[in-house]
N, C-alpha and C positions, 0 to 999 in steps of 0.2 A: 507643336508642329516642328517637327526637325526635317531641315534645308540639307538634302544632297549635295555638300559645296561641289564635291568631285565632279558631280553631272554636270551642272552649273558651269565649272572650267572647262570640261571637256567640250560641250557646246559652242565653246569659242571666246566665251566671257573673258574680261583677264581679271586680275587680283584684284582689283579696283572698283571692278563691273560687281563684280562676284559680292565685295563689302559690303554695296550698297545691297543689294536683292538682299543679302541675310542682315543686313541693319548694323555690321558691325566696322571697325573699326580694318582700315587693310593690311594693319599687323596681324591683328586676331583671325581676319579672312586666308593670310598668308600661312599661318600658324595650323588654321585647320585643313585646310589643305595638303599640309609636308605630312598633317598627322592621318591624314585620310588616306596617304603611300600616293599623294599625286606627282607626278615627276612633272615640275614647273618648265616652262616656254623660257625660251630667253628672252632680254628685256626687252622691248618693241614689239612681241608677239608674231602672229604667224601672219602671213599677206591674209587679206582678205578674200574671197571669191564668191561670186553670184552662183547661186544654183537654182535646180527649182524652187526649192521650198523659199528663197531668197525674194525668185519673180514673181510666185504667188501674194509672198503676204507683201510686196511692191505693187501687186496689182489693186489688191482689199485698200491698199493706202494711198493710191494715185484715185481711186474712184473709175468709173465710166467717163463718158467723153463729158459730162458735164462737173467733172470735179469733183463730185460727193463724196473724197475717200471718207475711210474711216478712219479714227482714232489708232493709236496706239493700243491705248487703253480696251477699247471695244475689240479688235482685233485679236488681243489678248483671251479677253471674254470668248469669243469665236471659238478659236485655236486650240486653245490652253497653253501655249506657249510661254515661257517668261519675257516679262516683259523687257530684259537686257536680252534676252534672243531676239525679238523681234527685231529691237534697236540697233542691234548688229549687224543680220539681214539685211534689213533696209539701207543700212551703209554700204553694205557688201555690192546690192543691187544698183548703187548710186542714185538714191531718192534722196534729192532736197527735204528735211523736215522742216516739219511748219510750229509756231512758235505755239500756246496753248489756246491762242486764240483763231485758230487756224490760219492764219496767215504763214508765207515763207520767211524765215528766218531770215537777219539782218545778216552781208558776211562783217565779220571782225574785221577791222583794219591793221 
């Protein structure tokens, strides 16, 4: 199975995001990238922004009035979407993620 890293960047990922989805290393994600003619973001990346596609899968993940969103993962399954696109999205949208046992995440001090 070979990963479009281009797409993958292009989506919004950054080099980081990108290593983890194709399992490698983010030299070797960097690497395939410059070889794939990507012309990289500068360091910090681009602001983020909400869009549709952003409040939709915010909505799949907030749930209805009684909470039930869904997973990541399941949303994934839904969409087709990758799973670092989701994750980005949903940051984009300003959704609190919840930890893997559906609870809200602790903030870091």
């Amino acid at each position: 199975m070979s990963v479009d890293v281009a797409a993958l960047y292009d989506e919004g990922l950054g080099i980081r995001s990108v290593a983890d989805e194709i399992g490698r290393s983010y030299s070797t994600a960097r690497r395939q990238l410059l070889a794939a003619g990507v012309k990289l973001r500068p360091s910090g990346g681009r602001p983020l922004e909400a869009d549709p596609v952003a409040e939709y899968l915010a909505g799949l993940y907030r749930g209805g009035q009684f909470g039930n969103g869904m997973s990541i993962r399941a949303i994934q399954q839904r969409t087709g979407y990758s799973y670092g696109f989701i994750r980005t999205r949903l940051h984009a949208a300003g959704v609190e993620l919840r930890d893997p046992q559906g609870r809200p995440r602790k903030a870091v001090a």
